[in-house]
N, C-alpha and C positions, 0 to 999 in steps of 0.2 A: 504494500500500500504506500502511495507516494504522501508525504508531507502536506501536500494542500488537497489530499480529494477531500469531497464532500458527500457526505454520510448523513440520509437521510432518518433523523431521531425521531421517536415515539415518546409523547410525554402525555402520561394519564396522571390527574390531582382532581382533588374534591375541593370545594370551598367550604372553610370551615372559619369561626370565630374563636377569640381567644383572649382572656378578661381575667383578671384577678380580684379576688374578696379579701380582704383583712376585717377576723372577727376581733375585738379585744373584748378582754370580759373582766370587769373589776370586780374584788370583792367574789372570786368563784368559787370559792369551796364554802363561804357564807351563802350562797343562793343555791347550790346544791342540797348545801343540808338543812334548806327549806324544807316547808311540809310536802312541795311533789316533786323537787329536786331534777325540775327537767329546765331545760335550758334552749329556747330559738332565738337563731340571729337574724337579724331582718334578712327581707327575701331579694336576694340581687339578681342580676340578671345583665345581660351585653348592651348600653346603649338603649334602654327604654324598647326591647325587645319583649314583644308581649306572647311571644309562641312559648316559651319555655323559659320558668323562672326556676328559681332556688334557693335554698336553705339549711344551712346547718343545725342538728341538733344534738345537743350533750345533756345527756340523762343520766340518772344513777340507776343499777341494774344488780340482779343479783344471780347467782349458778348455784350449783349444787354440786359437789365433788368427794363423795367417800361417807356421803351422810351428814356434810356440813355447808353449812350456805356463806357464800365471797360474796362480798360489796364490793363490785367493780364500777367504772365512768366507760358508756358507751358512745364513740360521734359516728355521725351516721350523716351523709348527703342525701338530702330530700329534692325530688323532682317536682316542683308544680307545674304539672300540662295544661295547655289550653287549646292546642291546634294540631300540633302535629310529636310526633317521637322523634328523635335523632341518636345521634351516637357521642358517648361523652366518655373521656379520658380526665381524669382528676392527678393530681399533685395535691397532696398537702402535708403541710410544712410547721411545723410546731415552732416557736419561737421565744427564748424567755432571754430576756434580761440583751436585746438584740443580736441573738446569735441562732441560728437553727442547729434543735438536740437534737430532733426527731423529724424523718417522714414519713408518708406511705404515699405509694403510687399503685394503678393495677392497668391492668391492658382497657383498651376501648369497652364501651359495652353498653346497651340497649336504654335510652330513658326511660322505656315502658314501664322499669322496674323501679317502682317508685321512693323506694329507699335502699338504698347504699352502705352499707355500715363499713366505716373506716375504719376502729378500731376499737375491741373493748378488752381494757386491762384493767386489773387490781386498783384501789383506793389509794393502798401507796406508790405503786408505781404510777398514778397519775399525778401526785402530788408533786414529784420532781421536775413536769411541767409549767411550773404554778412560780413566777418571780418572790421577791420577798417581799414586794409591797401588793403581794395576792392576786397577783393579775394572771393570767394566760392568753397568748397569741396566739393566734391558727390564721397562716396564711392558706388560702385556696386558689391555685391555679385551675383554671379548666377549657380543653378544648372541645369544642363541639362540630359536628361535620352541619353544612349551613345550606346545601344542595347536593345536587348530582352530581357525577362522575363528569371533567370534562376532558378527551381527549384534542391532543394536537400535534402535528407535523413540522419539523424543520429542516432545511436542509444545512449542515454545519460542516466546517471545517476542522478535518481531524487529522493529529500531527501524530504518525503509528510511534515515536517514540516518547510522547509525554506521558508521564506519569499522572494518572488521577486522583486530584486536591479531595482530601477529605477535610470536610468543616466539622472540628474539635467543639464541643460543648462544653461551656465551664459552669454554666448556672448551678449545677447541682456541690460546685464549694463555696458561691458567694454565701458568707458571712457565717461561712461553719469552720469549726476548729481544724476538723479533719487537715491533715499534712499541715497545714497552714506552721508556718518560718518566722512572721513578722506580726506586728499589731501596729495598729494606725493609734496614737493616741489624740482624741479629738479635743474641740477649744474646752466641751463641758467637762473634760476628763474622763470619758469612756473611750474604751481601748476594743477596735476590732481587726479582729484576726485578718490575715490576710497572708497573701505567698507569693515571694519574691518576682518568682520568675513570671507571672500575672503583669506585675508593676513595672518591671526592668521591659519587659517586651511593651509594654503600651505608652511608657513617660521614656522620653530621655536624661528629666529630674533623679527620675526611681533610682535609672540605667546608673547614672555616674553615683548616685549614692552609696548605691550597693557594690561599686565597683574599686571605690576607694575608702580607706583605711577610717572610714567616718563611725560617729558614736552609735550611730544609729545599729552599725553594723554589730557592736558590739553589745549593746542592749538589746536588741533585737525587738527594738519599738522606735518609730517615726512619730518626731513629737509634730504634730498641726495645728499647733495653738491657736491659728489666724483660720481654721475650716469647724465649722459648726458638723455637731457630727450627722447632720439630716444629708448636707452637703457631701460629707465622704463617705457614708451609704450610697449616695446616687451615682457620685464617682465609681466606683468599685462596681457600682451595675451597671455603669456605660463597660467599663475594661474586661469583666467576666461577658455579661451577653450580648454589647453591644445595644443595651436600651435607656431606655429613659422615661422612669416612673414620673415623674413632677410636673405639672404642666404650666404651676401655680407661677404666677412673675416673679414674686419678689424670691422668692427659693431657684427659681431658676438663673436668675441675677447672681445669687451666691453661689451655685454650682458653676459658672461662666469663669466665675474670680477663678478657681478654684482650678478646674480646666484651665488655665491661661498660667496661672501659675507650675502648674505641673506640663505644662506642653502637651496637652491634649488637644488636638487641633480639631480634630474629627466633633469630638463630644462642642469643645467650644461653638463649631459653627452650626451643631443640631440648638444648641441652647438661645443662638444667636434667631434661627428660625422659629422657637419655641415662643422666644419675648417678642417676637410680630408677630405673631398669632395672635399673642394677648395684649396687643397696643392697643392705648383707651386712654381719654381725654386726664384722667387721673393719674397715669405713669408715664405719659410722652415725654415729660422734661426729664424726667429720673431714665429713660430707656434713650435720650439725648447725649447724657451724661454719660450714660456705660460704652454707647457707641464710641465718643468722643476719646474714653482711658483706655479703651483696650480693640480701638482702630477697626469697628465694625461697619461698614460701608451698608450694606444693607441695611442695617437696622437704624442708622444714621439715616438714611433718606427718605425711610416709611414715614419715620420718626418725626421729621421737618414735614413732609407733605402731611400728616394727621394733623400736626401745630399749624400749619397753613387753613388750613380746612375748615380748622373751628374758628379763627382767625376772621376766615372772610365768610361765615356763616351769616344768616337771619337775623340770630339771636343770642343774646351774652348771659351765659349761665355762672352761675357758682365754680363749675369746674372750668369754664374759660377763664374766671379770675385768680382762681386759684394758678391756671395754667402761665398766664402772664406774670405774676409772683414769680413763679420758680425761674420763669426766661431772664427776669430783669437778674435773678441771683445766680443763673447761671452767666451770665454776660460780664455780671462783672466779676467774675472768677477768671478773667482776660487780660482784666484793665489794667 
C-alpha cells in the first residue's frame, strides 16, 4: 500500500448526552437516623430534558446473615420516565473532604429498569464516606444514548506505516490519591493530590519545577498561595480531561489568572471564550480589564462593542451608570 492511497472508512456512532449531578448532603447520618431514614436528591436531568429524569436515593436497609440482622446504607439510581427508554451508563464517585475514596461504574443498561442500586454496605463502612463536618459527596456522571445509530462514509488518507494514536484517559485519577507524587497546596490551605508527570506534560511552569533542584521537589507539595483552590480543581480538570466544569465569570476570570500563570495556553483561550459567553452590561468593564492584563484580543473587542452598545442605546439604566463608573476608573488607571 502506497503512503497516500485513500481508504474508504466506515464510521457507525449513536448520539448520546452527557451531564453530571453533585449530591451534597449535610448533616447525613442525622437525617438517616431519622424516623424513615430514606434520603432523595432533587431530580436532575440534561438541559430541561423532559423524556427522562433522575434521582438519587440513600436509605437505611437491613439483611439477615446466620440468624442476625446488619444495618446497612443502600444508593440506588432512580429513573423517572415520561416518553421514551434509553440506555444509561453511570459513574459515580464518592467524594469526602475533596478527594474521590470511592467508585462504582457498571456496563450500559436498559432505563426500563427503574431502579438501579449502586451500592449497599454496612453502617460502618459507610460512615468512612461521611467528612468530619458530617457531610457526604456523591458525584454522578451519566451517559445516555439520545437516538439512532448513525452511519457514514469517508474517503481518507492512509500512511501503511503510521502507527495508530490511542487517546489515554486520565479522569479516573483526577483528585484521587491513587499513584498521585505531588499535592497542590491551595490559597485556603487545602492540599490536592496530584502526579507529576500530568503537570510536567501540560505546564512548562510544572516542567522546569520538577526538573530542577527546587523545594517543591523536595516536599513534594507546590505551594499556590495566589490560586483559590475552586481555581486549581478546575485547573487539574482542564490537564487530566481536557474540560471545563465553571461556566460562572467571575470563577472563570480566576481560572484565566491561573492558566496564564502556569502556561496553559489551551485552557487560557477556552476560558477566554467562556467570559464572552457570559459578557453583560454588569462585567464588560471588569472583562475590559482582564482583556487588557493578560492580552486577550477577543475578548477585548466583544468587550468594547457591548460598552458601545449600551452607550449608544435608547435608554440609561442603573447598569449603564454603573458601567460609565468603572470606564472613567479604568481610564484613569492610564493617566
Amino acid at each position: 500500500m502506497s503512503n497516500d492511497e485513500k481508504v474508504l472508512t466506515g464510521y457507525s456512532q449513536i448520539e448520546k448526552k452527557e451531564f453530571t449531578f453533585k449530591w451534597v448532603i449535610s448533616d447525613c447520618l442525622l437525617i438517616l437516623e431519622s424516623e424513615n431514614g430514606n434520603l432523595m436528591s432533587p431530580i436532575f436531568h440534561k438541559n430541561g430534558d423532559d423524556d427522562i429524569k433522575f434521582r438519587l436515593k440513600l436509605q437505611k436497609c437491613s439483611y439477615s446473615n446466620s440468624s442476625q440482622w446488619h444495618e446497612c446504607r443502600c444508593l440506588s439510581l432512580w429513573h423517572i420516565l415520561r416518553f421514551t427508554n434509553s440506555v444509561c451508563q453511570y459513574k459515580i464517585a464518592i467524594i469526602k473532604d475533596d478527594q474521590v475514596i470511592e467508585t462504582y461504574t457498571e456496563d450500559p443498561y436498559s432505563t426500563s429498569c427503574r431502579e438501579k442500586e449502586i451500592f449497599n454496605i454496612t453502617g460502618n463502612d459507610f460512615k468512612n464516606f461521611i467528612s468530619s463536618t458530617g457531610t457526604i459527596v456523591i458525584r454522578c456522571e451519566l451517559k445516555l444514548s439520545a437516538g439512532s445509530q448513525k452511519n457514514s462514509l469517508n474517503y481518507e488518507s492512509v500512511d501503511a506505516n503510521e502507527v495508530p494514536e490511542t487517546k489515554l484517559q486520565f479522569d479516573w485519577i483526577l483528585l484521587d490519591e491513587n499513584l498521585s507524587d505531588i499535592k497542590l497546596k491551595t490559597a485556603c490551605g487545602k492540599k490536592i493530590p496530584a502526579h507529576r508527570i500530568m503537570l510536567a506534560t501540560a505546564s512548562p511552569v510544572f516542567r522546569a519545577m520538577f526538573n530542577h533542584d527546587m523545594l517543591e521537589n523536595k516536599r513534594q507539595i507546590v505551594d499556590m498561595i495566589d490560586v483559590s483552590h475552586d481555581s486549581a480543581v478546575e485547573m487539574l480538570r482542564y490537564i487530566y480531561t481536557s474540560t471545563v466544569e465553571t461556566q460562572e465569570f467571575s470563577k472563570t476570570a480566576e481560572l484565566l489568572v491561573a492558566a496564564d500563570k502556569y502556561q496553559l495556553e489551551e485552557l487560557k483561550n477556552k476560558c477566554e471564550q467562556i467570559l464572552i459567553s457570559n459578557l453583560s452590561a454588569k462585567n464588560a468593564m471588569e472583562a475590559l480589564t482582564i482583556a487588557e492584563n493578560y492580552n486577550l484580543s477577543c475578548l477585548k473587542k466583544n468587550a468594547i462593542n457591548l460598552i458601545k452598545r449600551k452607550i449608544n442605546g435608547p435608554s440609561v439604566s442603573d447598569d449603564l451608570g454603573t458601567m460609565i463608573l468603572k470606564m472613567a476608573q479604568f481610564l484613569s488607571e492610564f493617566e
